[in-house]
N, C-alpha and C positions, 0 to 999 in steps of 0.2 A: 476542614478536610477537603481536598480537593477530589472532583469525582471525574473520572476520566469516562468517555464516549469510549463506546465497543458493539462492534459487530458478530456477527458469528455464522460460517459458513459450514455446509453442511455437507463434509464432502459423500457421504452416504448416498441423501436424496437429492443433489447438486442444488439446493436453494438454501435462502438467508433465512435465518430461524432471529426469534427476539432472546436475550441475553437474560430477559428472567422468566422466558420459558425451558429455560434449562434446570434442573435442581445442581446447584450449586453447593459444594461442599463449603464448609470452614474451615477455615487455616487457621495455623498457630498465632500468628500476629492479627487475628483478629478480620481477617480479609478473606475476600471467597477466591481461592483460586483454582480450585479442583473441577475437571471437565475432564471429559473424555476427548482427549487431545489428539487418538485415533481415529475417531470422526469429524471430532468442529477444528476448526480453522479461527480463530479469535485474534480478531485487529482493531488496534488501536488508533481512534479519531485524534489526528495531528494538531487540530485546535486552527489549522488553517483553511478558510474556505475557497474557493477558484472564483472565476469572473462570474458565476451566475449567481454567487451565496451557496454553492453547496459543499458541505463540512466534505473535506479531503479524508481519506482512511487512509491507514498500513493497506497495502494489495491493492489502491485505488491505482490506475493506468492515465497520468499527466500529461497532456502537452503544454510546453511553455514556447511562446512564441519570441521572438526576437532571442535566442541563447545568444551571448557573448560568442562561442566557440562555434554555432552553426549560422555563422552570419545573420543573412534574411531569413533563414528559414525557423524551425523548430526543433525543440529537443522532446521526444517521447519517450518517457520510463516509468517504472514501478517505482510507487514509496513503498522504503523497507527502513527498518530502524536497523541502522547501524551505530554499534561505538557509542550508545546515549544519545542517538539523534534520529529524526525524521531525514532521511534524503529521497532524490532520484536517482534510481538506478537506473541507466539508460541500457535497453535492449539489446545487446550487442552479443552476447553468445549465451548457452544455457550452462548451468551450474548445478553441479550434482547436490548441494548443499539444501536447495530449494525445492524439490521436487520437478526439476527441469523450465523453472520457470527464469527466465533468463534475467543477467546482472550484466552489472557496468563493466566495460572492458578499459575506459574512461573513467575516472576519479568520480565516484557519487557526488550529487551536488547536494548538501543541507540545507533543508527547505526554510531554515532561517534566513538562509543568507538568500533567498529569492522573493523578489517583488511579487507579492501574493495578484496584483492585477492581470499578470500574464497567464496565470494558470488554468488550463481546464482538461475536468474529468472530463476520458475516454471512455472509459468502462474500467472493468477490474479484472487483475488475474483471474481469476475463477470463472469467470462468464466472456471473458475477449480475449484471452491470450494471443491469437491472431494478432494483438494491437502491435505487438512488440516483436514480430518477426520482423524481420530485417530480408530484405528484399536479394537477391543475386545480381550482382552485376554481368 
């Protein structure tokens, strides 16, 4: 059985709560999926770590240095699971879909297809949003 890493954000009292301090219902197939989905925020650990060793989450805020597409510099985004995968959504305008937290205006990049050495947590949607504003020229 494979057991997946999960987080859980409290949009209530804005802090991380632990995942079996929640009461957790049972589901038909045998899995707990029932939360009050109006309060917690529940993300899923990518299985990928960044350059220090620390486990990347769904909501974590990446900078990958060296992007193909930003030459020398970096690429900053949000992992968001799209389409069956982990990517980077790069900060580039907000999305009503999200709760305004901003998505790629640029093709998401799947975090398969990135060299796990470049990568480091910024912080996270929930505590840095900051991270991802995009600047005025």
């Amino acid at each position: 059985m494979t057991r997946f890493k999960i987080r859980l954000w409290d949009k209530e009292n804005e802090l991380w709560v632990l995942p079996d301090t929640l009461k957790l219902k049972p589901n038909k197939n045998g899995g707990c999926t029932e939360y009050d989905n109006d309060r917690f925020v529940l993300e899923l650990g990518t299985g990928v770590k960044d350059i220090t060793g620390r486990e990347i989450y769904e909501g974590d805020i990446v900078s990958w240095i060296g992007h193909p597409m930003t030459g020398p510099g970096d690429l900053t985004g949000a992992i968001e699971f799209q389409d069956g995968s982990f990517v980077i959504a790069p900060g580039d305008e907000k999305s009503s879909s999200t709760e305004g937290v901003p998505m790629a205006t640029i093709n998401s990049l799947p975090l398969f297809e990135i060299e796990e050495a470049g990568l480091t947590v910024l912080g996270n949607v929930h505590e840095n949003p900051e991270l991802l504003e995009v600047e005025d020229d």
